[in-house]
LOVOVEX-507085 format. One record per residue (C-alpha): x, y, z; residue in three letters. Coordinates in nm, 4 decimals. Layout:
# LOVOVEX-507085
R        xx        yy        zz  type
R         X         Y         Z   ALA
...
//
This chain:
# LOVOVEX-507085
R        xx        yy        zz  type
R   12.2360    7.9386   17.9987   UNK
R   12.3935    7.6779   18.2516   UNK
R   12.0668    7.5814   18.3959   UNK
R   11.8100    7.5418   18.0663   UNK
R   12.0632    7.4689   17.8192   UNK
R   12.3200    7.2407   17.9762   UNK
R   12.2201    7.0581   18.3256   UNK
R   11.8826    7.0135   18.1959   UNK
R   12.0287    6.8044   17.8971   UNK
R   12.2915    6.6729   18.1137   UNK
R   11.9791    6.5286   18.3704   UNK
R   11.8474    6.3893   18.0907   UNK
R   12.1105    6.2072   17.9285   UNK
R   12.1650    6.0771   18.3035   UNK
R   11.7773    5.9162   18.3327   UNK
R   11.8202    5.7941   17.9697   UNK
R   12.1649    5.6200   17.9506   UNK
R   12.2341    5.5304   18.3477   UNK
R   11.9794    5.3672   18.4892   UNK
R   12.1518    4.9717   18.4341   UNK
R   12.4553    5.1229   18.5490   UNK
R   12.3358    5.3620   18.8458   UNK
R   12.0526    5.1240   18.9769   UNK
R   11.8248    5.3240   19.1971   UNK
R   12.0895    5.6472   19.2024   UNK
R   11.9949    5.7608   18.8745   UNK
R   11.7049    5.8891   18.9461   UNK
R   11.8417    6.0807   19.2505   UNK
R   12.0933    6.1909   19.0489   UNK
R   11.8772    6.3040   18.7141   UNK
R   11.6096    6.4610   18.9999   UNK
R   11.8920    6.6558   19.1597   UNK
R   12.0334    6.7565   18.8311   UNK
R   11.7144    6.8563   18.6966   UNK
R   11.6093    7.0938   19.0255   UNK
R   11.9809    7.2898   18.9930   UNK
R   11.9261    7.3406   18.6297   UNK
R   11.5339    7.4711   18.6819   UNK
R   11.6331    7.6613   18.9980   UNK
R   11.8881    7.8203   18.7794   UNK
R   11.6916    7.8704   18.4666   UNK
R   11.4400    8.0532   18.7164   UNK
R   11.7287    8.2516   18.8570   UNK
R   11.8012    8.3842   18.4974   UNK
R   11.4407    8.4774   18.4008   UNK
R   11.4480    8.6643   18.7307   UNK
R   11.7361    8.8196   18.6560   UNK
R   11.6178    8.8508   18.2515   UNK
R   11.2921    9.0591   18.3983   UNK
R   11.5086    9.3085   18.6445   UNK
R   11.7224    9.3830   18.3406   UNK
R   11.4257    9.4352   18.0841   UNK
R   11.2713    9.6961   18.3826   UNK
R   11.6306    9.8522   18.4195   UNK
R   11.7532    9.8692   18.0697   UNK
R   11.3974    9.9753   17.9204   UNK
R   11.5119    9.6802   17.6286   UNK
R   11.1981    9.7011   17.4038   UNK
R   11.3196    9.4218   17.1775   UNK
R   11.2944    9.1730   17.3863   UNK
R   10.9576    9.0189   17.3948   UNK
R   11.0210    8.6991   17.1836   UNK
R   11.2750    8.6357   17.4175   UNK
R   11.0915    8.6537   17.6615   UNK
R   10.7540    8.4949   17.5342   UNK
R   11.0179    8.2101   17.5241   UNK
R   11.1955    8.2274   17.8177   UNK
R   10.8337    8.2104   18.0278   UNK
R   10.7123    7.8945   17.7789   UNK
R   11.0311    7.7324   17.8700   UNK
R   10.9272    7.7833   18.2735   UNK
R   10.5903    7.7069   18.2366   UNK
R   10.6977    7.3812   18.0953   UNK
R   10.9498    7.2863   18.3514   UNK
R   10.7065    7.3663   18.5951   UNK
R   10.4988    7.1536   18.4543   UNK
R   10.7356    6.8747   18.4505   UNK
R   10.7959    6.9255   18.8233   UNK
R   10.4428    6.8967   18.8900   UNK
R   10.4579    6.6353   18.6953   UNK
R   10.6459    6.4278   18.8666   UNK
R   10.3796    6.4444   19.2137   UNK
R   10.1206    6.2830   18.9606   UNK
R   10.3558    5.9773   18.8245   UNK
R   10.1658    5.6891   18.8786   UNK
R   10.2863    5.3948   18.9592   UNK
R   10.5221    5.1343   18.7424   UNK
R   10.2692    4.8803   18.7119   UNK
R    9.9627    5.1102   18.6445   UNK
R    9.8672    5.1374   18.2851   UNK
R    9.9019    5.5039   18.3021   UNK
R   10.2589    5.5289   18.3133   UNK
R   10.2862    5.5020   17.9512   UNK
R   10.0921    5.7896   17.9045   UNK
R   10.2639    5.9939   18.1301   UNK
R   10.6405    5.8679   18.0451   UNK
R   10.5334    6.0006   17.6917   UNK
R   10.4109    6.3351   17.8457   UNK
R   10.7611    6.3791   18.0641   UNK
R   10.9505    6.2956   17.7819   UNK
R   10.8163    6.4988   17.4971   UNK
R   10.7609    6.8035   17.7371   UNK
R   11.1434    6.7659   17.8048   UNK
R   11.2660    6.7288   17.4822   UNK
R   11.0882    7.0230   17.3440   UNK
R   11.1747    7.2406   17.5966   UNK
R   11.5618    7.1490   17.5673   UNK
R   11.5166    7.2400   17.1821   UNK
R   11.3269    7.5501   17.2649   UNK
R   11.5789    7.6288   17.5613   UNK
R   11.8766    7.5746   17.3112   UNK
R   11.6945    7.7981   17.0244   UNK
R   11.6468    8.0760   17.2585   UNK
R   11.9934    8.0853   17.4259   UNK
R   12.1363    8.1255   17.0791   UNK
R   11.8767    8.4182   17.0451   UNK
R   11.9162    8.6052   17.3586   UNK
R   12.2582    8.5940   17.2519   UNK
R   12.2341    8.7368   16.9052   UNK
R   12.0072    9.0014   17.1478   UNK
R   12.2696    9.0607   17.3319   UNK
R   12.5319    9.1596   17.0592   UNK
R   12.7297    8.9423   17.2806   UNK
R   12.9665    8.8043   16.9763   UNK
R   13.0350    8.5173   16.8093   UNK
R   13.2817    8.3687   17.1031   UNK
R   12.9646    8.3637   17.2610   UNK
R   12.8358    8.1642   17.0197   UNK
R   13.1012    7.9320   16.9697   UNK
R   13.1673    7.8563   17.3444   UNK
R   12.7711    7.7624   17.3536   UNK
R   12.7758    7.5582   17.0566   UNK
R   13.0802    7.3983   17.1561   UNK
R   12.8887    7.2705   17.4441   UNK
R   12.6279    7.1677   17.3025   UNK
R   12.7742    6.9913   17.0415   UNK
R   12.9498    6.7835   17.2840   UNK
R   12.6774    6.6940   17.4810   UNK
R   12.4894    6.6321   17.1364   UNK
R   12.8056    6.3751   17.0813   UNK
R   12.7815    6.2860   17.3905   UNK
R   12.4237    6.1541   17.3895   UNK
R   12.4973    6.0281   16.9946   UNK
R   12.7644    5.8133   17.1751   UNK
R   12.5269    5.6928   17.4592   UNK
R   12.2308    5.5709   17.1957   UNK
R   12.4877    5.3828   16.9887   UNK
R   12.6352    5.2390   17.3364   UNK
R   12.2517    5.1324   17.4112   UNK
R   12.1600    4.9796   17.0582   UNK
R   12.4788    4.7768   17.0620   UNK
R   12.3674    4.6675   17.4305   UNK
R   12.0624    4.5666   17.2999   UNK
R   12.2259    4.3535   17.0384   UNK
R   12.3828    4.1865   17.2641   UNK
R   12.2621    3.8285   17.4342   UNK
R   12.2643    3.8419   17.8159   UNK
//
């Protein structure tokens, strides 16, 4: 949950809304942000696998179908990121559309099945709240940071 559905949109918002004000450390700081949240999400598939061996859970393969599309994709934004070409090369537009339309569907897909496993789970409706809570705020959040960059843009320098 911490890994897919909150650093990964955290990293994001950071390479989005930081770079003017982080210079170069943005990226370091979405990259590093990004690797904790896939190493976790990994860690939780892992640990989603062991449980559907130990628990014999039968109703699970949605889930699951989901939870291996959502690593398949952030694998492939990893890999990704050894192929970026250059800033100048006339590529980059092409593949800036690819990292960034991989990412956001795999946030939205990463968000969608959070909210299922816990439904799965029987895990409650604090569960739920506590979830949405957060990402409603980092929703808010990132509402906050787009109006901050249009009004920017406004702006004469």
């Amino acid at each position: 949950m911490i890994g897919w559905g909150i650093l990964i949109i955290i990293g994001t918002l950071v390479a989005r809304h930081m770079k003017k004000q982080w210079e170069h450390t943005w990226f370091y700081s979405h990259i590093a942000i990004q690797i904790t949240g896939f190493l976790l999400g990994l860690t939780g598939i892992i640990c989603g696998l062991v449980l559907e061996n130990w628990t014999n859970a039968s109703n699970v393969s949605t889930h699951k179908a989901l939870g291996i599309t959502i690593l398949v994709m952030g694998v492939l934004q990893v890999l990704a990121l050894l192929a970026r070409p250059d800033k100048k090369s006339k590529y980059r537009k092409y593949w800036n559309w690819y990292h960034h339309n991989i990412g956001r569907v795999m946030i939205i897909l990463a968000i969608s099945n959070i909210f299922y496993g816990i439904h799965l789970a029987k895990a409650g409706s604090s569960w739920n709240i506590v979830y949405g809570s957060a990402v409603g705020v980092l929703a808010l959040a990132a509402f906050g940071l787009e109006v901050r960059k249009f009004l920017n843009s406004l702006r004469p320098f």
